[in-house]
C-alpha positions in Angstrom: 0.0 0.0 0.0 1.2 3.4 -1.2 0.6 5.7 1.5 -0.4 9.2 0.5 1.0 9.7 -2.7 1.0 8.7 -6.2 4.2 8.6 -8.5 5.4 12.1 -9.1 4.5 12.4 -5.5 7.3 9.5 -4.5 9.8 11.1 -6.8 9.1 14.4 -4.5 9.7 12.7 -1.6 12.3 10.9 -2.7 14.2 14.0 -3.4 11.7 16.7 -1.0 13.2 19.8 -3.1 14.4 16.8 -6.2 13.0 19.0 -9.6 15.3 21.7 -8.0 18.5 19.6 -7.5 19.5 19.8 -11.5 19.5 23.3 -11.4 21.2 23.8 -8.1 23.9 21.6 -9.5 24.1 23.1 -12.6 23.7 27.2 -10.7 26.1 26.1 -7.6 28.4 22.6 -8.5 28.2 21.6 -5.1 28.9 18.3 -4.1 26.2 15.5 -5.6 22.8 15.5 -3.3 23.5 12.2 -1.0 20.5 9.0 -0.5 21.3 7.4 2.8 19.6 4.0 2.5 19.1 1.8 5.9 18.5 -1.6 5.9 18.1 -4.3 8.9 19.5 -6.8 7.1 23.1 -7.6 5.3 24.5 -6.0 2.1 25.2 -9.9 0.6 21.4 -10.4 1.1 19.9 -7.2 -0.5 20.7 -7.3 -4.0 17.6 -7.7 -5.3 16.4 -4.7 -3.0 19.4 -2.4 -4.2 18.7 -3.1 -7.9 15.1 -2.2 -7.7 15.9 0.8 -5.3 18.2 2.0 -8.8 15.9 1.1 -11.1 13.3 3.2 -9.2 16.1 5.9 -9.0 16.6 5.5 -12.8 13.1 6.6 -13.8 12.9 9.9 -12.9 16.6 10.4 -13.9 18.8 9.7 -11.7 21.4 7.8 -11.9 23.5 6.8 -9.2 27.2 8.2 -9.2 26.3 10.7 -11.9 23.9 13.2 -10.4 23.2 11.6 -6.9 25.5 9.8 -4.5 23.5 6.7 -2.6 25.2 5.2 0.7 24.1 2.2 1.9 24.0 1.4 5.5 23.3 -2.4 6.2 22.7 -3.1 10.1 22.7 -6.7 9.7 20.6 -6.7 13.0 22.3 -4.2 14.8 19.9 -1.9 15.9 21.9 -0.2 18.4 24.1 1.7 15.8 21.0 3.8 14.7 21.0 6.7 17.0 24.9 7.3 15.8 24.3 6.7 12.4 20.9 9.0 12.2 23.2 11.8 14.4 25.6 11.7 12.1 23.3 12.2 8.9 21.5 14.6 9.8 24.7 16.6 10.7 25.9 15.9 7.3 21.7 16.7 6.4 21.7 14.0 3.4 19.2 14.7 0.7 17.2 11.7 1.4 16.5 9.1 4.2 15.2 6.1 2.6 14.1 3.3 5.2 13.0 -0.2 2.9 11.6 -3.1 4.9 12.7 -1.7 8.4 9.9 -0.4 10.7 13.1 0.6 13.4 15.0 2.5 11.3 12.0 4.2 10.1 10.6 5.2 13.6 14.7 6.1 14.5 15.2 8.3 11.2 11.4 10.0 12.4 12.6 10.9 15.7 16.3 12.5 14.7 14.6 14.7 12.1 11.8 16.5 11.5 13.1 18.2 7.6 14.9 15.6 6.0 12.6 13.7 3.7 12.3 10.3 4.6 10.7 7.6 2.4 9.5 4.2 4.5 9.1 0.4 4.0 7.3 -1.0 6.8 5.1 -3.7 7.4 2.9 -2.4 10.5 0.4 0.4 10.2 2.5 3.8 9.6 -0.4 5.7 11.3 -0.5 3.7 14.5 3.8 3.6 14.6 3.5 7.5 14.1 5.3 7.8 10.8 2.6 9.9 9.1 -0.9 11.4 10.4 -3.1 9.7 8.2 -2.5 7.0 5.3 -4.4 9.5 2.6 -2.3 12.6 4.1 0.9 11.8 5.4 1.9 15.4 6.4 5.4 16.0 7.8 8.1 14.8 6.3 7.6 11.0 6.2 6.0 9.2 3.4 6.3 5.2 1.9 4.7 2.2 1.5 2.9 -0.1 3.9 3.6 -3.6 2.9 1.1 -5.0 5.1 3.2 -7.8 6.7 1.5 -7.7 10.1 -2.0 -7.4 8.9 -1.5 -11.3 8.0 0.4 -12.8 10.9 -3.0 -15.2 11.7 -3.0 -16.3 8.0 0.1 -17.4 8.3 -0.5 -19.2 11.4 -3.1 -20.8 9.7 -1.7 -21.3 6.9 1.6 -23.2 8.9 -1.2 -25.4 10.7 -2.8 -26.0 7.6 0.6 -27.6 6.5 1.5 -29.5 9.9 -2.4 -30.3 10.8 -0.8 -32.0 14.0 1.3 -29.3 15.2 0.2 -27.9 18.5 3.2 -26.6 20.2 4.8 -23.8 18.3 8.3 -22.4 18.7 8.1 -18.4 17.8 11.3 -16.9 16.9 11.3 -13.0 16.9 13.7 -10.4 17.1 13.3 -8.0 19.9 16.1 -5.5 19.1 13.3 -4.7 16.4 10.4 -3.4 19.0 7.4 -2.5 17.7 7.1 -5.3 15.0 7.8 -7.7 17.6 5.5 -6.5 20.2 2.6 -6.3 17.1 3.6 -9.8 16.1 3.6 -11.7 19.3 0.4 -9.7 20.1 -1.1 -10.7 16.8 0.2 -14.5 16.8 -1.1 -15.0 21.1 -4.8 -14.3 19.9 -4.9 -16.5 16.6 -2.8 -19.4 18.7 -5.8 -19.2 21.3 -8.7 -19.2 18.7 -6.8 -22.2 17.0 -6.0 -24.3 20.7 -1.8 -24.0 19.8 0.4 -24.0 22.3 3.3 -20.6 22.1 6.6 -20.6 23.3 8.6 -17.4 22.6 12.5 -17.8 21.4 14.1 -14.2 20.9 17.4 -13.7 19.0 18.8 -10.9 18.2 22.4 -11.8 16.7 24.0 -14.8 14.3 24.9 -16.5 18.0 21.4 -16.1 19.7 19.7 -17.6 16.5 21.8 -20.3 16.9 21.3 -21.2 20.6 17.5 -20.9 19.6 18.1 -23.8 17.2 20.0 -25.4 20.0 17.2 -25.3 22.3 14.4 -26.2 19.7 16.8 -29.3 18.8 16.6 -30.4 22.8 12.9 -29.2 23.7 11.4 -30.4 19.9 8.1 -28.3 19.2 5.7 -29.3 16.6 6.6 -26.6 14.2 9.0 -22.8 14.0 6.8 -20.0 13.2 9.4 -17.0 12.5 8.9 -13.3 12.8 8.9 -10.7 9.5 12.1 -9.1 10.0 15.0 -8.1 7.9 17.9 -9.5 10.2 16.0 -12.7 10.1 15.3 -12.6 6.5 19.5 -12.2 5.8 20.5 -15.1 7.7 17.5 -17.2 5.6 20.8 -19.1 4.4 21.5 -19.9 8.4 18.0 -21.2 8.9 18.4 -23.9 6.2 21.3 -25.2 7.4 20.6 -25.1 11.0 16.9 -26.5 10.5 19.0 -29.2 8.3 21.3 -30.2 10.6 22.4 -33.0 12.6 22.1 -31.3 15.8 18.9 -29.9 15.4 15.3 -31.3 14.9 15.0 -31.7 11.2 11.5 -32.2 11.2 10.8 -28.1 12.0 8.7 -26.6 9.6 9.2 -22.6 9.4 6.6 -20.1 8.1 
């Protein structure tokens, strides 16, 4: 769901004052107007997200390295590093603050600046997080799409029990270094398990080592089925989860949804 705006209205946000930056580069020659793009997740695992994020670039002309410059900041679940990084670009007050796919990075860019465009992935509801005012008028200076992730945490509970009929303990792996979608999720996945009669039990990780251990524990205490959390970190170690769910010292029979 595009929240707010339509496509010349993304290209605005994208840029806030973005029709002006050809002349003001052409008037001034000052250095290239700067994209700082923050993702959860690892730069190995966001290809496909960087080459759309260019492509999207492309169409209204802009072509990285030529008329904008576009860092890339990859967290790789290391949430804590935001309130430096967001310090430091708004001192360097970057064009752009460009937040794919991350519902912490959004709410942390929100709270360090209140000028800077920012333009959000998330997958809870940007009105209740505080992102924008309202989904037909954003107002401020925060504007993106709603990818509705949340909104269908009981399908996929469904869904997984659907798949595993017999399956009645659940494993739930989230990642609380990612607050709000974890609160939403666990809040969301308590009140479909209890309409459906499934038993939860809560694993948290929040690093490569903690997901491990989680896999250690769900190898020794061997619940029906792994129901894990939307969240970038998570979806960059998917690699990690194969192997581990695969592995001789863990319960191979886990089913993850």
């Amino acid at each position: 769901m595009v929240i707010g705006i339509d496509k010349r209205g993304f290209i605005a946000g994208l840029g806030g004052t973005a029709l002006a930056w050809p002349l003001a580069l052409r008037a001034q020659q000052p250095a290239m107007p700067v994209v700082a793009v923050i993702g959860g997740g690892s730069a190995n695992t966001s290809t496909r997200l960087v080459t759309a994020f260019r492509k999207g670039l492309n169409e209204p002309g802009y072509v990285e390295g030529q008329n904008v410059t576009v860092e890339y900041h990859w967290l790789e679940g290391h949430y804590d590093r935001l309130p430096a990084l967001m310090t430091d670009l708004v001192r360097r007050q970057v064009a752009v603050i460009a937040t794919p796919g991350s519902n912490v990075a959004a709410l942390a860019a929100k709270a360090a600046t209140a000028t800077i465009p920012i333009v959000f992935g998330v997958g809870s509801d940007p009105v209740q997080l505080g992102l924008v005012a309202s989904l037909a008028r954003p107002g401020g200076n925060a504007t993106g799409i709603n990818v509705v992730s949340q909104e269908v945490t009981a399908k996929r509970l469904r869904l997984l029990h659907d798949l595993v009929p017999k399956a009645v303990r659940i494993a739930v792996l989230v990642n609380p270094a990612n607050a709000s979608s974890a609160e939403t999720l666990l809040r969301d996945v308590r009140e479909a398990a209890a309409i459906m009669g499934l038993q939860i039990q809560i694993f948290d990780a929040t690093t490569i080592g903690e997901i491990d251990a989680a896999f250690a524990t769900l190898a020794r205490e061997r619940p029906d089925a792994l129901f894990v959390a939307g969240d970038s970190f998570f979806t960059s170690r998917a690699v990690q989860f194969c192997h581990l769910d695969g592995g001789e010292q863990n319960s191979g029979d886990l089913f993850a949804a």
